[in-house]
LOTIVEX-142854 format. One line per 10 residues: number of its first residue (from 1); for each residue x, y, z of C-alpha. Coordinates in steps of 0.05 Angstrom, whole numbers. Layout:
% residues N
NUM = X,Y,Z; ...
//
This chain:
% residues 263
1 = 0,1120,-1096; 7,1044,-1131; 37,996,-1088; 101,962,-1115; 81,897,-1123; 41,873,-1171; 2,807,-1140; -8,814,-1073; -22,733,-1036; -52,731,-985
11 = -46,650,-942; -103,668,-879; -164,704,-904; -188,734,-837; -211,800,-808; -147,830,-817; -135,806,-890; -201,837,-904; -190,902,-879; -121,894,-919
21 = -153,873,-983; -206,928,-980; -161,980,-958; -114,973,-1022; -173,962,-1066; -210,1019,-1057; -210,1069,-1109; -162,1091,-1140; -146,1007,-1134; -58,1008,-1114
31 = -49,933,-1141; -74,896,-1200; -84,822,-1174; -96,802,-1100; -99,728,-1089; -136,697,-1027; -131,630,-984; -199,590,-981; -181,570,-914; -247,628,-892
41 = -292,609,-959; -340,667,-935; -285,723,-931; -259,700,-990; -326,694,-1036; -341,762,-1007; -275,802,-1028; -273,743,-1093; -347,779,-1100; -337,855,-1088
51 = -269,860,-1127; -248,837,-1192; -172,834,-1183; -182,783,-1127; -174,707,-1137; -188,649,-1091; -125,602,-1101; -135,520,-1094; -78,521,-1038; -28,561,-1009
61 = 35,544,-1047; -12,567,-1111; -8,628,-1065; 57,630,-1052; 84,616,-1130; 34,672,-1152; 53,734,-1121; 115,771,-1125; 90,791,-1043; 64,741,-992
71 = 31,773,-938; 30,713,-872; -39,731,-841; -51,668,-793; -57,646,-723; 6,637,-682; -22,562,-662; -22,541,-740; 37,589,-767; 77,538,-760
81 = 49,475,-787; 26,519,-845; 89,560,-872; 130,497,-859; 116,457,-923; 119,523,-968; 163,529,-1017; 191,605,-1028; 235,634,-1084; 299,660,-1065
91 = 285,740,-1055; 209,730,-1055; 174,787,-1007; 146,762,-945; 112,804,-899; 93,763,-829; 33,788,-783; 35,731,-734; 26,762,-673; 84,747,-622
101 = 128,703,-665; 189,737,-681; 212,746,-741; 283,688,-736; 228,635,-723; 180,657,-789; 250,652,-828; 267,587,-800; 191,564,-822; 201,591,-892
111 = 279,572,-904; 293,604,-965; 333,672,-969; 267,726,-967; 265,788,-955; 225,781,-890; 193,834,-857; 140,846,-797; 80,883,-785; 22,903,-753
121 = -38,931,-791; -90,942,-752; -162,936,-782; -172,1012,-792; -133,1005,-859; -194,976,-889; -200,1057,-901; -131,1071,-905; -121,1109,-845; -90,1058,-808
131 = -16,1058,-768; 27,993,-782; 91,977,-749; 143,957,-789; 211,916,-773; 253,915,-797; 250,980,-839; 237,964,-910; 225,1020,-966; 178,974,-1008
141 = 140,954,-939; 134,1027,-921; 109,1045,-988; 49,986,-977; 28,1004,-911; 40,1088,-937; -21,1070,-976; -59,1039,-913; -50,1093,-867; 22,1117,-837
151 = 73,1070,-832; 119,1059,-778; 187,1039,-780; 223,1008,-717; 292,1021,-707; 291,953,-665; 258,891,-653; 240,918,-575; 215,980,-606; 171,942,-643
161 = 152,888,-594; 136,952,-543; 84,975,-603; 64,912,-608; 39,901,-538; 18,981,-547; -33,960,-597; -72,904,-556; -95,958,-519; -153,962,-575
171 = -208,916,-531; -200,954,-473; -221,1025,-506; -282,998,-533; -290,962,-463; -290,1020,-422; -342,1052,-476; -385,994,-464; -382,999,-391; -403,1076,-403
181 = -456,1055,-449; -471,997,-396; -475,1039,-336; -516,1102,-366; -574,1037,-399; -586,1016,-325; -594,1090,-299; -646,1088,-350; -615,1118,-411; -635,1084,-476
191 = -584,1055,-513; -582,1092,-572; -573,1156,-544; -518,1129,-502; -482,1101,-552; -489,1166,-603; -453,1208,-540; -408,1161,-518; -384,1148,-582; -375,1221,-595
201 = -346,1241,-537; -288,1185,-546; -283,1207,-619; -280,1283,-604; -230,1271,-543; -177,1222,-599; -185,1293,-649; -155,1329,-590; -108,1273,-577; -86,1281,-640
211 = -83,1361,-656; -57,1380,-591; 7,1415,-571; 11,1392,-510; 80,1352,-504; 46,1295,-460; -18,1262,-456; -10,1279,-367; -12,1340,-389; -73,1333,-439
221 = -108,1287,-372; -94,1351,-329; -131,1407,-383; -183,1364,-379; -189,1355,-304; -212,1420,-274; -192,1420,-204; -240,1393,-166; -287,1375,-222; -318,1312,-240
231 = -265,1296,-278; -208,1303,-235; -255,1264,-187; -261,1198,-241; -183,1204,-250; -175,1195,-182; -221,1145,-161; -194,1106,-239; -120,1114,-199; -141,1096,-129
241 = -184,1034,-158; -118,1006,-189; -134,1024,-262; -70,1049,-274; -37,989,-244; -86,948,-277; -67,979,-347; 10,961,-337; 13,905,-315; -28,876,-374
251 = 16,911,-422; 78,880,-378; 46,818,-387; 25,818,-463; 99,838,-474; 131,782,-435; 83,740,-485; 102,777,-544; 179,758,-527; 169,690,-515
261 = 171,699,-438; 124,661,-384; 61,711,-375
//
């Protein structure tokens, strides 16, 4: 699958732009011409490096008057002050991924008529297997992120704010590997064996996530928790400890920050 536009700008060249950049430049390549911010000069010698089609533009409105998509890949704390003095053409494709700015301020920043929509790639799309949340839904935005993974459009801006706080639970899978990993190095284990086993035993368990027909993960939790096993035992204690607590009320509060709300 080609993606439908033919120069792809990019104004941020971070982690996510990279994964981005490599992800629709793998083989077979979906664009022709990708052009890059220097604002990260190592990200963007390295992709400038590994792949022809990409060019390092001498600003961001070079950026911005190159590509027939602009893809908005930068902090929330400098969005502003560096969309602002952009100029856009009148039905110019702008996909945002600031995280929790929504999408009537980024069109206020860029003033021109766009067709403006959000997303969230996440960095698995460097090897297009990534889900993206998409608002609002957009055919030629679906047919981008299509290649990247499996789009997902949101019928509403809550829907998509809820995936949005949904996705920040990345840190805190890898965290409670590393505490695993942690925990079995100071019983003695060495690290690389702890790591190969924890790392397959989360991988294994997201296959069967993934392929079950179970109707809920409680349901999934409970297959896996033989009564009175050591499982059902680690549940409980996760419960009684306040992990469960502990897990909503950070996603209550990365959601009141994702709408603009005191967290």
């Amino acid at each position: 699958m080609s993606s439908p536009f033919s120069t792809i700008g990019f104004i941020g060249t971070g982690a996510i732009t990279e994964a981005m950049v490599r992800g629709l430049l793998a083989e077979p390549a979906a664009t022709a011409r990708i052009v890059v911010s220097a604002r990260n000069a190592q990200t963007a010698a390295r992709l400038a490096a590994d792949f022809p089609a990409v060019e390092i533009a001498a600003d961001n409105q070079a950026i911005v008057d190159a590509a027939d998509l602009v893809i908005l890949a930068i902090r929330p704390q400098i969005a502003e002050e560096v969309v602002r003095p952009l100029v856009f053409r009148a039905g110019q494709a702008v996909i945002s991924l600031v995280a929790a700015v929504d999408r009537e301020r980024v069109a206020d920043w860029i003033g021109a008529p766009v067709n403006l929509t959000q997303a969230i790639p996440l960095p698995f799309v460097a090897r297009r297997i990534g889900v993206t949340a998409i608002f609002p839904p957009d055919p030629l935005a679906e047919r981008l992120f299509g290649i990247l993974g499996t789009p997902v459009p949101c019928a509403s801006r809550e829907e998509y704010q809820l995936l949005a706080a949904a996705s920040a639970m990345m840190a805190t899978y890898f965290g409670i590997m590393d505490e695993t990993v942690r925990w079995l190095g100071a019983k003695g284990m060495p690290d690389e064996a702890a790591r190969t086993y924890v790392t397959a035993l989360f991988a294994d368990l997201s296959v069967s996530a993934r392929d079950t027909d179970l109707p809920s993960f409680a349901e999934l939790s409970h297959e896996y928790a033989t009564k009175g096993g050591l499982n059902e035992q680690v549940h409980d204690d996760f419960r009684r400890h306040g992990g469960a607590s502990a897990i909503t009320s950070a996603l209550e509060r990365v959601l009141a920050r994702i709408e603009g709300k005191p967290f």
